[in-house]
N, C-alpha and C positions, 0 to 999 in steps of 0.2 A: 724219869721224865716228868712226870705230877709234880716233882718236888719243885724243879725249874721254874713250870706253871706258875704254881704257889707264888713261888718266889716274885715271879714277874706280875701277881696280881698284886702283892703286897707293892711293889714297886711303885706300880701303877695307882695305888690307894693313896699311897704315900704323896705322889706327884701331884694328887689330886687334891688333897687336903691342905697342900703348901699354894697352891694357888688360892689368891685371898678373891672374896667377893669384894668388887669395887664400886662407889657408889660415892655419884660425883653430883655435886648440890649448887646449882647458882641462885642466886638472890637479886633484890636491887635495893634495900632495905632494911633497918634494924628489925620493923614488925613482920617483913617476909621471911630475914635471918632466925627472927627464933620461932614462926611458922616451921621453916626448914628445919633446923635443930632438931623438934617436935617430933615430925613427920619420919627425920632419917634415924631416930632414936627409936621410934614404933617399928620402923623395919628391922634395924640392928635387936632389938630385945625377940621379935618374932622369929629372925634368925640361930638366936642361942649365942651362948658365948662362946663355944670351940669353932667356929668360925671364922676364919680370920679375915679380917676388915679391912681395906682401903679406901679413907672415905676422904673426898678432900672439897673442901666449900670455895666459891670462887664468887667475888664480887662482878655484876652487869660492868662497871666501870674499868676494871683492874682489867678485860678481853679487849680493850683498847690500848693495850701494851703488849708487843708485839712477842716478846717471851715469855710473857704470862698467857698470852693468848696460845702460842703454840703448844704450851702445857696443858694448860685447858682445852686445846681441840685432841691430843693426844689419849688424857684418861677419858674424856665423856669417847672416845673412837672404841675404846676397850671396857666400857664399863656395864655392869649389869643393871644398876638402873641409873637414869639420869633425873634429877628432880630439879623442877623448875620451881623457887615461891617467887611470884613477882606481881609489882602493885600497878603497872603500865599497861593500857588499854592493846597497846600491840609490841609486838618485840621489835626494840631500837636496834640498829644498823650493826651497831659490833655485838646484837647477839645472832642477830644472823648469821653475818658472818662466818660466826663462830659457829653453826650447827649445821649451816651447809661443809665446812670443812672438814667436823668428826664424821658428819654422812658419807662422804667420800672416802674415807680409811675405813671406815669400820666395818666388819666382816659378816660372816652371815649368822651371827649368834644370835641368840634369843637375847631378851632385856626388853627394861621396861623404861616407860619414858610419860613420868609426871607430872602435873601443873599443877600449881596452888595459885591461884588467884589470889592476892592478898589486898587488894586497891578497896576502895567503899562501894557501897550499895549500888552507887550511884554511878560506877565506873564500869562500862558496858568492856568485858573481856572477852566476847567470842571470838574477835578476830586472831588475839592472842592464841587462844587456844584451839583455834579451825587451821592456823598456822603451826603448832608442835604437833596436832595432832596428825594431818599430813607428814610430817617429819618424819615420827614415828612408823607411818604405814612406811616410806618409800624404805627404813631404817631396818624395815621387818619387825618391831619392836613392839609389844603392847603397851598401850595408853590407859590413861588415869587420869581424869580432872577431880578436882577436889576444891570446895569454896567454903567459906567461913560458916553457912550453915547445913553443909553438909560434911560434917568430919569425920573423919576414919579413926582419928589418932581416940 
């Protein structure tokens, strides 16, 4: 009977390892894109490389097409972090959309849900980010802001 055990923890290791961490990045800009990059490369390297990765980037504009959008409401539903870089004082109608929709599918996992401000000095974000950061609590999800001079990477 041990041997079984074994076996079925092995199973279960197995099963475990083959599920990739996912980690789904939207933008609305070339300077917020390679912010993002940045950002999802610092978690990927802190990760390790036996890891397996599913990481898929998704332009603000491109969630206004209704099969890219249901793609994108699908991984950010499943995904362990969702990283926001965006240069926009408050988030535009199809990203809403789009985050009220993964909230409604997504289950009771842990995951994390981050913002990068990437707009100028002079571009007041909070609303932006007093709206994902609500998101994340109703999401069960931990939050992270992150702005130009406060970097993590």
């Amino acid at each position: 009977m041990e041997t079984r055990a074994e076996n079925k923890q092995s199973e279960s290791a197995s099963n475990i390892e083959q599920t990739p961490f996912r980690l789904v990045v939207i933008y609305d800009s070339e300077e917020a894109k390679s912010e993002a990059a940045s950002a999802s490369d610092f978690i990927l390297r802190e990760l390790g490389e036996e890891i397996l990765v599913e990481k898929t980037f998704w332009n603000v504009r491109s969630l206004g097409i209704l099969d890219v959008q249901d793609r994108a409401i699908n991984h950010a539903a499943d995904a362990d972090v969702i990283l926001l870089a965006l240069s926009v004082p408050e988030a535009p109608e199809e990203l809403k959309i789009w985050a009220e929709s993964w909230l409604k599918l997504r289950s009771s996992a842990e995951g994390l849900l981050a913002v990068i401000p990437t707009g100028s000095k002079e571009v007041n974000s909070s609303d932006l980010v007093e709206y994902f950061y609500e998101t994340a609590v109703s999401a069960n999800m931990d939050f992270i802001c992150r702005n130009k001079q406060n970097r993590l990477v």
